[in-house]
C-alpha positions in Angstrom: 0.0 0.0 0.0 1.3 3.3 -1.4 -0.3 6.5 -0.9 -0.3 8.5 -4.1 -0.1 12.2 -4.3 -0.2 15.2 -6.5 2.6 16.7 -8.7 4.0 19.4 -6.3 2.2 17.9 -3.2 4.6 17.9 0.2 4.9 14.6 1.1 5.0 12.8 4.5 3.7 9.5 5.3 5.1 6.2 7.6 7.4 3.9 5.9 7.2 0.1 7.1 6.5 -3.1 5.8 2.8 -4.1 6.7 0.8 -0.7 7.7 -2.7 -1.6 6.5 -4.3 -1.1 9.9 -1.9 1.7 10.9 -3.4 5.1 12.9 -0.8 7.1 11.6 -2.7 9.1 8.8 -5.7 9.6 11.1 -3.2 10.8 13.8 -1.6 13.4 11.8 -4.8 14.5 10.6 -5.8 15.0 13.9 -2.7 16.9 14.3 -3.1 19.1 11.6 -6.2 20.4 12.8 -5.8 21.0 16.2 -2.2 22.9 14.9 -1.7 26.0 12.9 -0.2 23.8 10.1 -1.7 20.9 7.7 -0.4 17.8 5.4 -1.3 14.9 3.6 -0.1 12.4 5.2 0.3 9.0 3.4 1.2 5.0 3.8 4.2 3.7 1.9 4.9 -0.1 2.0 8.3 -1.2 1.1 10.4 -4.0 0.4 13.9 -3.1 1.9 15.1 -2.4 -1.9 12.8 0.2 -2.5 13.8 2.5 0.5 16.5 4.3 -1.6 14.3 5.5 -4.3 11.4 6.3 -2.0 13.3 8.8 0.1 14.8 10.8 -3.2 11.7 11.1 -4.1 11.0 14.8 -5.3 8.9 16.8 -2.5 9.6 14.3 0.3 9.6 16.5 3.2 9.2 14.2 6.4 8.5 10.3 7.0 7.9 8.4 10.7 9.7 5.2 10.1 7.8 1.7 11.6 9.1 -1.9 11.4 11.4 -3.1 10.4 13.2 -0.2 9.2 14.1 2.1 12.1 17.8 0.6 11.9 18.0 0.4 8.0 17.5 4.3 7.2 20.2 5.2 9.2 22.3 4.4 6.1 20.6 7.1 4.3 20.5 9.6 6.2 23.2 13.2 6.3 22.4 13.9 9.7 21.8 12.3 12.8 20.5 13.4 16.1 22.1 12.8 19.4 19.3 10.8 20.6 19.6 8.7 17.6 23.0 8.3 18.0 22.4 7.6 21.5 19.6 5.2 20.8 21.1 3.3 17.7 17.3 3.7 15.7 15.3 6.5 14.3 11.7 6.9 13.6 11.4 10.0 12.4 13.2 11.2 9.1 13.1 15.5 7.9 13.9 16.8 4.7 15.1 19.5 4.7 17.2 21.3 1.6 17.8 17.7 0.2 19.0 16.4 3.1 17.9 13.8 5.3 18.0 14.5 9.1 17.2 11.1 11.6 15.4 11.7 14.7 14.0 9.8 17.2 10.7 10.6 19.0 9.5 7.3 20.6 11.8 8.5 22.9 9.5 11.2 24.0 6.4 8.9 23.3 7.6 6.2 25.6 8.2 8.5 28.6 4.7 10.1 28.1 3.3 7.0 28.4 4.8 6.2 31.3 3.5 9.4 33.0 0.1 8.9 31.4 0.0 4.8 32.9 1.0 6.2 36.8 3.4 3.4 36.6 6.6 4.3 38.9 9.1 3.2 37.2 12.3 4.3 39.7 14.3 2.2 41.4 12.6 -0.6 39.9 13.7 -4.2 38.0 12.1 -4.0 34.6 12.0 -6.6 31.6 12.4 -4.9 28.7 10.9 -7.4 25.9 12.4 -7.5 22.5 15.7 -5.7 21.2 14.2 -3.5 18.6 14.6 0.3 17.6 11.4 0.7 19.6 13.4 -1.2 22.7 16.4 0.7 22.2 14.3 4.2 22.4 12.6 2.6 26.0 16.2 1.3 27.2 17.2 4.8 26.6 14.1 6.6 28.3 13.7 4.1 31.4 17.0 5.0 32.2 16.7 8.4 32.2 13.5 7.8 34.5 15.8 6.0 37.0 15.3 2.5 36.5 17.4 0.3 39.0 17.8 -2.6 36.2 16.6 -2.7 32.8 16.6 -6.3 31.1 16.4 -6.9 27.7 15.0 -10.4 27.0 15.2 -11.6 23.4 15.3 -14.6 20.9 19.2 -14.1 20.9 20.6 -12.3 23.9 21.9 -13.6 27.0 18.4 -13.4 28.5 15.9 -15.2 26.6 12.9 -16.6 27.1 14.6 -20.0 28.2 15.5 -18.7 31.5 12.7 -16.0 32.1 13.1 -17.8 35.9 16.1 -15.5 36.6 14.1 -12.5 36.3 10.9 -13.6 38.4 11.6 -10.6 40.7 10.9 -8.3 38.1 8.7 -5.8 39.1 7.9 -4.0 35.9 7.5 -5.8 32.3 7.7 -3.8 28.8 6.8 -5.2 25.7 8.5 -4.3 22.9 7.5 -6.9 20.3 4.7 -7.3 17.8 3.6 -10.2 19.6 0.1 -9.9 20.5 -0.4 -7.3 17.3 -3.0 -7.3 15.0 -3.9 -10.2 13.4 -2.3 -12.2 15.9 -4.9 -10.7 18.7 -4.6 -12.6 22.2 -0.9 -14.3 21.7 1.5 -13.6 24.6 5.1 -13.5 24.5 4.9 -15.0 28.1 2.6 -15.5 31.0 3.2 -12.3 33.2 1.7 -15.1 36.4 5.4 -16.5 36.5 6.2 -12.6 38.0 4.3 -12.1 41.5 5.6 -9.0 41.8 4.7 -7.0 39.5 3.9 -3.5 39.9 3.1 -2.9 36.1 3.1 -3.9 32.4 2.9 -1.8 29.7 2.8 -2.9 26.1 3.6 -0.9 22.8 1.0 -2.5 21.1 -1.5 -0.3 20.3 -4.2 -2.6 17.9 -5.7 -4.2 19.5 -6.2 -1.5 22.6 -5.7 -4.6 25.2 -3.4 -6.9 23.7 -3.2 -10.6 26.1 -0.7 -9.7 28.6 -3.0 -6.4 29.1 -5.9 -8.3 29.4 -4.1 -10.4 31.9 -2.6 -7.8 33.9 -6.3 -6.4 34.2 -7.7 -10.1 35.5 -4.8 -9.6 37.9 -5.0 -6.2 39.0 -1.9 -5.0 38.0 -1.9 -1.5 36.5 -1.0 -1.4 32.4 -1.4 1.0 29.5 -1.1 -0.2 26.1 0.9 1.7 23.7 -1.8 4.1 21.9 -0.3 7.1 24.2 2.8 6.7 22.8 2.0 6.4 19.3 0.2 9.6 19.8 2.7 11.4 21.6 6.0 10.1 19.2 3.6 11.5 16.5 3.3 14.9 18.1 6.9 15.1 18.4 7.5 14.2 14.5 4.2 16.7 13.9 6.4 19.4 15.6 9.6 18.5 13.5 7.8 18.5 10.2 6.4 21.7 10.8 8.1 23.5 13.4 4.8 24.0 15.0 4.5 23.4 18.9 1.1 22.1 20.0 0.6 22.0 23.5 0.4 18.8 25.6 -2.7 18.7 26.0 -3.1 17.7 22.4 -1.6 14.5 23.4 -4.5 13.2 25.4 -7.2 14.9 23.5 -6.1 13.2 20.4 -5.8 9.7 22.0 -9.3 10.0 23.3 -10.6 10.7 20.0 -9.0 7.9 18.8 -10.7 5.8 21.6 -14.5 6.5 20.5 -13.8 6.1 17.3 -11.5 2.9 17.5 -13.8 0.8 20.3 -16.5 -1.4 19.0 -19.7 -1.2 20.3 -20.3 -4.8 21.3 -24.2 -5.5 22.0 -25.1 -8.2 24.6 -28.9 -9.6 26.1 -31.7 -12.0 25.8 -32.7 -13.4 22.8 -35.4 -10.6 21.7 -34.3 -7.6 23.1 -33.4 -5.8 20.3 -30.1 -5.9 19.7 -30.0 -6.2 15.5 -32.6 -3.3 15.2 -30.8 -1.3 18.3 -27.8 -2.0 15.5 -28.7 -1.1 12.7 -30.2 2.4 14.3 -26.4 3.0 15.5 -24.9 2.3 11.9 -27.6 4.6 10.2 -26.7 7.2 13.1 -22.6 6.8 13.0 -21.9 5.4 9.6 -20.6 2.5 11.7 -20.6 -1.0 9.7 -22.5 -4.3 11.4 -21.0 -7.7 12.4 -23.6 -9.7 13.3 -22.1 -13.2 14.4 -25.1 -14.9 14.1 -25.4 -13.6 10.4 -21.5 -14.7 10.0 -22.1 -18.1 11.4 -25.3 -18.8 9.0 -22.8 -17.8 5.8 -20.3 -20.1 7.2 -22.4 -23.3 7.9 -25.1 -22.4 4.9 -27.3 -23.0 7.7 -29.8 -21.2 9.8 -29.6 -20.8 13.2 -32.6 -23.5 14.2 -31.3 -25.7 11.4 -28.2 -26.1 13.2 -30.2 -26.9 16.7 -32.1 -29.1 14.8 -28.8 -31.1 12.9 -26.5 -30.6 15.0 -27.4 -28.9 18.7 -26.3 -26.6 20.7 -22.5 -27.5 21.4 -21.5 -27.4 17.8 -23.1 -23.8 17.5 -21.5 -22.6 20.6 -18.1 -23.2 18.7 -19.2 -21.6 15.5 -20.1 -19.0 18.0 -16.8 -19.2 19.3 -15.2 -19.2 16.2 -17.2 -16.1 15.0 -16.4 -13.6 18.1 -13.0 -14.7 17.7 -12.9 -13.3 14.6 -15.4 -10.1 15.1 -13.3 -8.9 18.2 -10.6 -8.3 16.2 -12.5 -5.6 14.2 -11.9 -2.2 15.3 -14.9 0.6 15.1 -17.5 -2.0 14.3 -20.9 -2.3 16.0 -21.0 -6.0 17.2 -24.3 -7.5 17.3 -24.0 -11.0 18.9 -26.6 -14.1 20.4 -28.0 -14.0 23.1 -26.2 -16.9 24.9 -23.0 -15.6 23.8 -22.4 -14.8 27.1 -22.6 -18.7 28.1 -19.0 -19.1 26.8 -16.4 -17.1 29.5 -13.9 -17.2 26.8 -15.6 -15.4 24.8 -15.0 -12.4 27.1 -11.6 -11.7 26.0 -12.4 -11.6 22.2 -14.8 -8.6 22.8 -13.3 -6.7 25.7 -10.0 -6.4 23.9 -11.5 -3.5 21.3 -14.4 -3.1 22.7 -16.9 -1.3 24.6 -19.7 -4.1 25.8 -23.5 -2.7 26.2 -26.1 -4.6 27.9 -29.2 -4.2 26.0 -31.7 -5.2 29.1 -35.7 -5.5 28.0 -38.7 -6.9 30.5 -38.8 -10.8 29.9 -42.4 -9.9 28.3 -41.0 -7.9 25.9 -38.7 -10.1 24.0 -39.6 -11.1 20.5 -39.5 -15.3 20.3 -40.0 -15.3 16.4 -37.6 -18.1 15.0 -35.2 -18.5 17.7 -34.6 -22.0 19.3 -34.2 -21.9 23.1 -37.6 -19.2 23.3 -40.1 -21.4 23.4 -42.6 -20.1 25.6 -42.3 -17.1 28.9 -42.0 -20.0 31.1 -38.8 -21.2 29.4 -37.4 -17.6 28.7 -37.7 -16.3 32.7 -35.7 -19.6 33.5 -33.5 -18.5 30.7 -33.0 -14.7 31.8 -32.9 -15.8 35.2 -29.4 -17.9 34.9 -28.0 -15.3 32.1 -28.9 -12.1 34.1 -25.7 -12.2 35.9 -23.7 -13.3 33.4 -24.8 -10.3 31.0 -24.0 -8.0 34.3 -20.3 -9.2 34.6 -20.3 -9.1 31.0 -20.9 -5.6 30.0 -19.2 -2.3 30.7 -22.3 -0.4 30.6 -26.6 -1.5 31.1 -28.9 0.0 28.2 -33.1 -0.1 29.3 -34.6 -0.5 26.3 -37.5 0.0 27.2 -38.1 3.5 25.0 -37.6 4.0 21.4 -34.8 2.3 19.0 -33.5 5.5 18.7 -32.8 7.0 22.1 -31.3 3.2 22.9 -28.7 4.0 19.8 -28.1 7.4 21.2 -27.5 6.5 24.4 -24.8 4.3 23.7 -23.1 6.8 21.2 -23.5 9.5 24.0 -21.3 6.3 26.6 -18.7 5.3 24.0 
């Protein structure tokens, strides 16, 4: 994926291998508009003999620089920063009078998410995972913080993930790797349980929002911050390089909540009934928002209805299709999830949809809920029983409890009005 742009046009963008479900463009955007000056700001995939010609290409004028490249530039480039120089990696080439200039701002970015996570990160042991630029840029920065020991654990160094049992007294882990990224949602480059004392984890990550160690760190109650702060923050550093503009900090977390309401899916739980797929479709027509219903999903994967595979096959075998389906859908980001009502009868389905999402509770009286072609409401009787086991379940569930007991439309505003 290359952006293309018009004879004359200025050009910045992020240079990487795989950027298809990159922020960046939206980010600078963003930028732009709360600054005094604008770009377009573009996507340019690369094989590593292509780099040369992209950055002599005419009206290049600034480029953020993303796996696995931050290293590789450097070759390029006329000038170099101290911080680069310091840090071994850039991510943040300027143009300037033909000449390249390396800087390096997830320096900046790492620190400010450190301060945004109110994780202390003096005098403490910290695991630093991967050996990256993007490690090399938090080596640098946790030091400068006051770390007592940083640890870099790699495929190759001294400390791997072979003998992760020296390190157990860690008390802060980092992760620095694209393990856990997008579309690899939910893989862990370890189990953070091995470390009881941990006072914090915080993962670069950014898509999905709560990668697995995240979501694991939450179960525990450790604090975390995935790495959407710093992407954010690095960006406002490069934003002010480009341009020579200074936006205030503020910017910082204005721009990352922005990013948050429009990023989260809106993940719809309750009974059988209740008005979830209308409730839905109100929110798409209302935010533009596109609709992943997993019972829709599952019927154009089995080329079966929903009662046709109760009737076939019972309930087990849909609960994996189920299964199989959320999977899937929770890797979306900025979707409206519509999902069945016994979703919620499957704890591992929690993960999935909690990792991007914002989970709503669509709660309607029991003698309100439609029964029209679906399996397990056969009569009231059967659907109080029903509501009575799953009540709790959709409470622990959901982030947030919608009454729908008005009109479709002040249900869909309602939830826009919580994202």
């Amino acid at each position: 994926m290359t952006t293309s742009f018009e004879p004359g046009e200025k050009i910045y963008g992020l240079l990487g291998h795989k950027l298809s479900h990159s922020y960046s463009p939206q980010i600078h955007e963003k930028l732009g508009l709360h600054g005094k000056k604008h770009y377009k700001y573009g996507l340019f995939e690369c094989e590593p003999e292509d780099i040369a010609a992209l950055l002599k290409t005419e009206n290049l004028c600034g480029l953020n620089v993303t796996i696995p490249y931050k290293q590789t530039v450097l070759a390029f480039c006329d000038d170099i920063s101290p911080e680069v120089l310091r840090i071994g990696a850039t991510n943040t080439l300027v143009v300037r009078d033909g000449k390249i200039s390396a800087y390096n701002t997830d320096y900046t970015g790492f620190k400010y998410m450190v301060y945004a996570s109110g994780i202390n990160v003096r005098d403490k042991k910290i695991l630093v995972l991967g050996s990256g630029g993007a490690s090399k840029a938090v080596v640098c920065a946790l030091e400068d913080l006051g770390a007592r020991e940083i640890v870099i654990i790699s495929r190759n160094g001294a400390n791997g993930y072979d003998n992760l049992h020296l390190h157990q007294n860690a008390d802060i882990i980092v992760n620095a790797t694209p393990v856990g990224m997008y579309p690899n949602n939910l893989e862990r480059p370890l189990d953070i349980r091995a470390f009881p004392h941990l006072s914090g984890v915080l993962d670069l990550i950014y898509n999905p929002d709560l990668t697995g160690i995240l979501l694991d760190a939450e179960t525990l109650g450790i604090p975390h911050l995935g790495g959407l702060h710093m992407l954010v923050a690095q960006a406002k550093a490069a934003y002010e390089l480009f341009t020579d503009d200074t936006l205030p900090d503020s910017v910082t977390n204005t721009v990352v909540n922005e990013l948050k309401r429009e990023s989260l899916n809106i993940v719809l739980i309750g009974m059988p009934g209740c008005g979830k797929s209308t409730i839905a479709k109100k929110i798409s027509e209302l935010s533009g928002r596109e609709i992943i219903d997993t019972d829709e999903e599952i019927v154009k994967k089995t080329r079966m209805t929903i009662p046709e595979i109760f009737r076939k096959q019972g309930e087990l075998p849909f609960r994996t299709y189920e299964h199989e389906a959320i999977l899937e859908a929770g890797k979306s980001t900025g979707k409206i999830l519509a999902l069945g009502g016994g979703a919620i009868l499957n704890p591992d389905n929690y993960p999935s949809l909690h990792q991007n999402g914002r989970i709503f509770f669509i709660h309607r009286e029991t003698e309100l809920l439609a029964t029209d072609g679906r399996p397990l409401s056969k009569s009231p009787e059967t659907l109080k029983e029903m509501q009575k086991i799953r009540l709790p379940l959709y409470q622990e569930f959901c982030d947030i409890e919608i009454e729908n007991d008005g009109t479709i439309e002040d249900a869909a505003r309602e939830i826009l009005g919580k994202l």
